[in-house]
C-alpha positions in Angstrom: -25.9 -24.4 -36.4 -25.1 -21.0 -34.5 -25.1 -18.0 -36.6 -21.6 -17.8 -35.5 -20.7 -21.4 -37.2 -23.0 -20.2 -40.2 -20.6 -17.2 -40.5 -17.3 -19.2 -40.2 -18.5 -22.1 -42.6 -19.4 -18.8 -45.1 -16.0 -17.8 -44.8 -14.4 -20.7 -45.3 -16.0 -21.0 -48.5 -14.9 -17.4 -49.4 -11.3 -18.5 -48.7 -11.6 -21.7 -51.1 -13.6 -19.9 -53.9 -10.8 -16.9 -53.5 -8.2 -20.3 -54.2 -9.7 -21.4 -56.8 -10.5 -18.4 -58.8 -6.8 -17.4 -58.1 -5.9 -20.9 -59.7 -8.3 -20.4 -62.7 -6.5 -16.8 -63.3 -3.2 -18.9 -63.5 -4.2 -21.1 -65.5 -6.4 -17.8 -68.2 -3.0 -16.2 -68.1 -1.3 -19.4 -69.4 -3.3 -20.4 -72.4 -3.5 -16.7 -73.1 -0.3 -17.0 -73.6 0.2 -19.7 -75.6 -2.4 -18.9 -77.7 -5.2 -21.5 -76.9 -8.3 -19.2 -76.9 -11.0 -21.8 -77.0 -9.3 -23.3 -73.5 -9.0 -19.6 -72.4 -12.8 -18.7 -73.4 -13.9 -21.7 -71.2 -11.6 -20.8 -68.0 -13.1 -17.2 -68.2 -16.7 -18.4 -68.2 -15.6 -20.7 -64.6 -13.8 -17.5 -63.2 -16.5 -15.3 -63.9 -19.3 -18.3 -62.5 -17.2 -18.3 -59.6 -17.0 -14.8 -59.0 -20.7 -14.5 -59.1 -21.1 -17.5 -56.2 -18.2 -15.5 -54.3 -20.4 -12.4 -54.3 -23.1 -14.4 -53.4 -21.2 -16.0 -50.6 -19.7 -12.6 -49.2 -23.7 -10.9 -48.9 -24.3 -13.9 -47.0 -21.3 -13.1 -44.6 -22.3 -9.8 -44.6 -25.9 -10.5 -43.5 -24.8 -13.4 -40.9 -22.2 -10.1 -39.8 -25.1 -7.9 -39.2 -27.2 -10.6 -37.7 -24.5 -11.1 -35.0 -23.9 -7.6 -34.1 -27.9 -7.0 -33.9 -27.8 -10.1 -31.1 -24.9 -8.4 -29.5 -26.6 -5.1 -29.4 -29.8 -6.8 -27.7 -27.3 -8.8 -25.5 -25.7 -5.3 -24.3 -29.1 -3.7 -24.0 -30.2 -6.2 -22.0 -27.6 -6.5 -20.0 -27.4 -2.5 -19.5 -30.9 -2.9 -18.6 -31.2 -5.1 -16.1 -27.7 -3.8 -14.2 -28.8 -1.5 -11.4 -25.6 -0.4 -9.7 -26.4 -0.2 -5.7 -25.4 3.5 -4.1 
């Protein structure tokens, strides 16, 4: 897989995790408040695992990010490089 496939499979997965945790915070906010702290405790504890993967997820976008611009940088060298524009 391309780096640039890497990067958009990465983000994809940033996009569902942000879902998900956005469900989750429904879902804290509702047994907050109705009172049901042991189902609230154990919907904190998946937010705040999911949060962690997120993280994880957007250094690995931010890396693949880098990696890309560092090709395109080469690619532009290169190309800089090798043009020789004729008088």
């Amino acid at each position: 897989m391309s780096v640039n496939g890497k990067l958009r499979k990465a983000w994809q997965q940033v996009k569902f995790l942000n879902d998900r945790i956005f469900d989750l915070k429904t879902r804290y906010d509702r047994a907050c408040n109705g009172s049901n702290t042991k189902f609230s405790a154990a919907l904190r504890l998946q937010m705040s695992g999911l949060k962690d993967v997120l993280n994880m997820y957007y250094e690995y976008a931010n890396r693949k990010c880098d990696e890309m611009e560092n090709i395109a940088d080469k690619l532009r060298h290169l190309y800089n490089a090798s043009y020789q524009p004729t008088s």
